[in-house]
C-alpha positions as CSV (number, residue, x, y, z in Angstrom):
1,X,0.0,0.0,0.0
2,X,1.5,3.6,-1.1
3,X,1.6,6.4,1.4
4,X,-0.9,8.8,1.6
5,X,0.0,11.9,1.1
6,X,-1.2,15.4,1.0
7,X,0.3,18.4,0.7
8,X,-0.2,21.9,0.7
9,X,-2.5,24.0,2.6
10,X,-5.9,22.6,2.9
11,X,-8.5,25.0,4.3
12,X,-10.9,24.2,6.9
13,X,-13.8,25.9,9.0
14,X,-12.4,27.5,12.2
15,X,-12.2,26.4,15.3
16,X,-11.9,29.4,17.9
17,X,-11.9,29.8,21.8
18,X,-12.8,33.5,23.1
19,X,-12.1,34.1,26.6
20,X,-12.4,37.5,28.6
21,X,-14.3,38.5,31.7
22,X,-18.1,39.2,32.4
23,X,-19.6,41.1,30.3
24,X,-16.9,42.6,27.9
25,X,-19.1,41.3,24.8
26,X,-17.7,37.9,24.0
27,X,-21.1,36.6,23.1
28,X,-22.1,39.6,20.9
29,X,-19.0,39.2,19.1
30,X,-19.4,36.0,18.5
31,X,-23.2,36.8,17.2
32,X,-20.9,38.7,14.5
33,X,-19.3,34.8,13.3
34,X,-20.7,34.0,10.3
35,X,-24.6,32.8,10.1
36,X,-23.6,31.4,14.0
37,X,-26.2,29.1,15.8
38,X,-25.8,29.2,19.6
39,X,-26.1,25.8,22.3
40,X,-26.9,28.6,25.4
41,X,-25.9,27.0,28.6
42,X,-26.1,30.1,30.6
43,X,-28.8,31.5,29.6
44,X,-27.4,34.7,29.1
45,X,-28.5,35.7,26.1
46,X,-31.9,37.1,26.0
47,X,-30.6,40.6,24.5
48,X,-28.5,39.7,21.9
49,X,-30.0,38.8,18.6
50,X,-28.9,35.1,17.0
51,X,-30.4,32.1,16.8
52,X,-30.0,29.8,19.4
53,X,-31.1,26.7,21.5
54,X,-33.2,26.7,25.1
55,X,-30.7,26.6,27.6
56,X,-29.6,22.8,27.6
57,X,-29.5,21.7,31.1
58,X,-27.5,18.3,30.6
59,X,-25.0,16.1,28.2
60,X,-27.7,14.1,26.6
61,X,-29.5,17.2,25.6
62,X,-26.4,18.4,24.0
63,X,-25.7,15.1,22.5
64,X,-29.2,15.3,20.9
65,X,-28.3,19.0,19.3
66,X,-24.8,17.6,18.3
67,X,-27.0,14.6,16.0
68,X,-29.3,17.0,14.8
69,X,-26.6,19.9,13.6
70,X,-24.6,16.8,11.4
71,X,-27.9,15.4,10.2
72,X,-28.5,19.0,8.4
73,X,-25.2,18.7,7.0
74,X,-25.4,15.3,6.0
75,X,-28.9,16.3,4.4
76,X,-26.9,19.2,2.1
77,X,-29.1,21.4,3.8
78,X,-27.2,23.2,6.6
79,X,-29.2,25.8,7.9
80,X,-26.1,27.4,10.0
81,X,-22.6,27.9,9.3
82,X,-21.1,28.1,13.0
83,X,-22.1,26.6,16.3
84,X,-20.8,28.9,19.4
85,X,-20.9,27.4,22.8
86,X,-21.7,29.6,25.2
87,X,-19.9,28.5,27.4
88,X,-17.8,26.0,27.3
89,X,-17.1,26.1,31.0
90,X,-20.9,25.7,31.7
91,X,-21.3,23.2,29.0
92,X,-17.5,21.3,30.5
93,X,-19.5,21.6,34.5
94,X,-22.3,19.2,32.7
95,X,-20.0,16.5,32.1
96,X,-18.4,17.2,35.4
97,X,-21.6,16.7,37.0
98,X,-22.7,13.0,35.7
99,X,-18.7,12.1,36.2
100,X,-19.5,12.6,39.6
101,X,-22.5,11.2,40.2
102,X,-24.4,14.5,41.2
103,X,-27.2,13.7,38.7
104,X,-28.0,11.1,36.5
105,X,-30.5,11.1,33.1
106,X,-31.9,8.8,31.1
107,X,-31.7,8.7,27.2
108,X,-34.1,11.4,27.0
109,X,-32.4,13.9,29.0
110,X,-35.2,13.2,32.0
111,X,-33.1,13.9,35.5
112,X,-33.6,10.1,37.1
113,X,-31.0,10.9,40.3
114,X,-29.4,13.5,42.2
115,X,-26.9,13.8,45.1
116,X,-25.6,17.1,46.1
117,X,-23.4,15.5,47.9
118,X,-21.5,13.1,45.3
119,X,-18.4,14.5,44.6
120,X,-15.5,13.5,41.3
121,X,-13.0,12.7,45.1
122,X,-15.6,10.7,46.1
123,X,-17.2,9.2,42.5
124,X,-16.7,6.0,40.9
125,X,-14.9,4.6,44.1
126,X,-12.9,7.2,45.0
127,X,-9.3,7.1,45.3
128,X,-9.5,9.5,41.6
129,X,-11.4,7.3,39.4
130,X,-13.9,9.8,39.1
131,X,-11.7,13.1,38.4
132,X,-10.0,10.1,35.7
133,X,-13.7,9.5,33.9
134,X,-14.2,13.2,34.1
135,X,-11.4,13.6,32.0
136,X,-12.3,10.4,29.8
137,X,-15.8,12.2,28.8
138,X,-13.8,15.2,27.5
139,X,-11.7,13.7,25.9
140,X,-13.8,11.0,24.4
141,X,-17.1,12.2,24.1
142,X,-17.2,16.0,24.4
143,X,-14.3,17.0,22.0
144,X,-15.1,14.4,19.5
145,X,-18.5,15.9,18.7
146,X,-16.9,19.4,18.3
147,X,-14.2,17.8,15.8
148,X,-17.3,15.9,14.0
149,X,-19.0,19.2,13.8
150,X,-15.7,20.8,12.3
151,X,-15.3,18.2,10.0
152,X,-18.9,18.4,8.6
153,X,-17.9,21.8,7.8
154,X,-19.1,23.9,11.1
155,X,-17.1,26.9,12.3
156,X,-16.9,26.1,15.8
157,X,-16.6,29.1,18.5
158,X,-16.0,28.0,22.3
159,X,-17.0,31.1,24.7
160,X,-15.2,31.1,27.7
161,X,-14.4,33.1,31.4
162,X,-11.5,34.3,32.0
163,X,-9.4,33.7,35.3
164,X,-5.5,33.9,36.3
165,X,-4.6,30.6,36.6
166,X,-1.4,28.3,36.5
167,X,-0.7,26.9,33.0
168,X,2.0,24.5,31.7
169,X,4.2,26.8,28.5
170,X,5.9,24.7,26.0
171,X,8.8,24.4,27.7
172,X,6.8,22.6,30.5
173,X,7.3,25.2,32.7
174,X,4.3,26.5,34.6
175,X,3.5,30.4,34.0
176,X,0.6,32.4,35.8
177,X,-1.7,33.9,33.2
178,X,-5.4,34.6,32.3
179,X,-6.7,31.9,31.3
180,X,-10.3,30.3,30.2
181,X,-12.0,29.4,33.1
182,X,-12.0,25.8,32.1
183,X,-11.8,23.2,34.5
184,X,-8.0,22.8,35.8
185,X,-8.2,18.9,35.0
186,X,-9.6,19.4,31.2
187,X,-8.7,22.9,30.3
188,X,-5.4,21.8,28.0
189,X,-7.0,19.8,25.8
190,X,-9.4,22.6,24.5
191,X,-6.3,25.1,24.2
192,X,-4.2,22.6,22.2
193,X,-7.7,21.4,19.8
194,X,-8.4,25.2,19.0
195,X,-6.7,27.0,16.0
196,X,-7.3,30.3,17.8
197,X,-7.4,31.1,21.6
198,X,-8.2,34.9,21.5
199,X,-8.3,37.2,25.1
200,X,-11.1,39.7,24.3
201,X,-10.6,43.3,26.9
202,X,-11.8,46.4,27.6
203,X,-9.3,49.0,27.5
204,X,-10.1,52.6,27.8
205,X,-13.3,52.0,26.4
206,X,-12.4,50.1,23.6
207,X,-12.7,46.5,22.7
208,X,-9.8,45.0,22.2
209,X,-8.9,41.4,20.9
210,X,-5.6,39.5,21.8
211,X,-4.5,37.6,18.8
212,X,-1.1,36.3,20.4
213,X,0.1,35.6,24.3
214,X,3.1,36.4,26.5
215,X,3.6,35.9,30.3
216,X,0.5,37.6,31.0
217,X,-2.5,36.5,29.1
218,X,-3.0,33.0,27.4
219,X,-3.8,33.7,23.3
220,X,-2.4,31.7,20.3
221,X,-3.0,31.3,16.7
222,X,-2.0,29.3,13.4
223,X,-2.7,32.3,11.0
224,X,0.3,34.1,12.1
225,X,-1.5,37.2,13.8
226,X,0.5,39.7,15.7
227,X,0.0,41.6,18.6
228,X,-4.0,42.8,19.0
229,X,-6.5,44.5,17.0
230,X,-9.4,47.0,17.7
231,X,-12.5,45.5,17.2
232,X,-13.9,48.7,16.0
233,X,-11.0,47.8,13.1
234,X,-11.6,44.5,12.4
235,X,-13.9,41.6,10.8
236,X,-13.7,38.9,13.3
237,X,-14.4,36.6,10.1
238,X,-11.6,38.2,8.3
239,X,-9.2,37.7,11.7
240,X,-10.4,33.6,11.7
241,X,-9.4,33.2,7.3
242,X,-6.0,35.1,7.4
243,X,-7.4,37.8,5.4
244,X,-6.6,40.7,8.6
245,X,-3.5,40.5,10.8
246,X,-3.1,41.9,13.8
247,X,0.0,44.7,14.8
């Protein structure tokens, strides 16, 4: 059997991660995305105008929306071009709650069991097993659907908080930085699967979007993209193709 091989660059629907604090705008720029279709776990998003689900209250809802999204674009009828998540840490604390054993739901999303008092220390035997499935659903069921998604030809946009927290750099050193306010056991793998990790501020009453990171603040990109940009400057869809680069 030859090799496959392909070569060149082959173009493919983004995959960003916008963090920043409360209310700086993340979700309204993300309404800007092209023809976006938000999964609201908040609920926060009664006054900005997109299309978007109920808020989903559990994994097997969101499983559900995840069928449904590649079924249109299996059909050759997509009605949407990107899916945001708003958040991704509300959307991660779902999975965090079946891994340990706070609530339970049957196929059709029906709560069938809490316990306020099951913890992921004290799940699945203890002893770490259920901080260990935690990560497993992530890993294995969570970012999955996000890459089938992509790879049906979705945009995908992760909305996150932000928070300074301890991160490993690629020397595998560990640097203090704002961060996404992911879960500290599952926050990597989002940071290496996105293309773009973008820090959205508010300085001196403008907007501004940080395209690349240093010692302070967490950001990356594959486009190349320098420095920041004023979003009063900038088309966020340009920012995502390569067509705009930051200074």
């Amino acid at each position: 059997m030859a090799l496959p091989v392909i070569t060149g660059v082959t173009p493919t629907a983004p995959k960003v991660l916008i963090h920043g604090l409360s209310g700086v705008g993340k979700s309204t720029l993300a309404a800007k995305l092209k023809n976006p279709y938000f999964l609201d776990f908040e609920g926060g998003l009664n006054y900005i105008g997109c299309a978007r689900t109920p808020i989903i209250k559990n994994d097997v809802t969101f499983g559900l929306l995840i069928s449904a999204l590649l079924n249109e674009a299996a059909s050759g009828k997509r009605t949407y071009d990107t899916v945001v998540i708003d958040s991704i840490d509300w959307c991660v604390r779902r999975f965090e709650e079946v891994a340990s054993g706070i609530v339970e739901y049957d196929n059709k999303g029906n709560q069938v069991h809490k316990d306020l008092k099951s913890t992921l220390n004290k799940a699945n035997g203890g002893y770490g097993n259920g901080a260990a499935h935690f990560q497993t659903l992530i890993k294995t069921e969570l970012i999955p659907r996000l890459s089938m998604l992509n790879e049906a030809g979705y945009g995908i946009c992760l909305i996150a908080h932000s928070e300074r927290k301890s991160i490993m750099d690629a020397d595998g050193i560990d640097t203090d930085r704002i961060a996404p306010k992911i879960h500290d056991k599952v926050v990597d793998p989002f940071i290496e699967w996105a293309d773009d990790v973008f820090y959205l501020k508010n300085e001196n009453g403008e907007r501004i979007l940080v395209l690349e990171g240093d010692d302070n603040i967490l950001a990356k990109n594959r486009q190349g993209l320098k420095g920041s940009v004023k979003l009063s400057e900038v088309d966020i869809n340009e920012l995502l193709t390569g067509g705009k680069k930051g200074k």
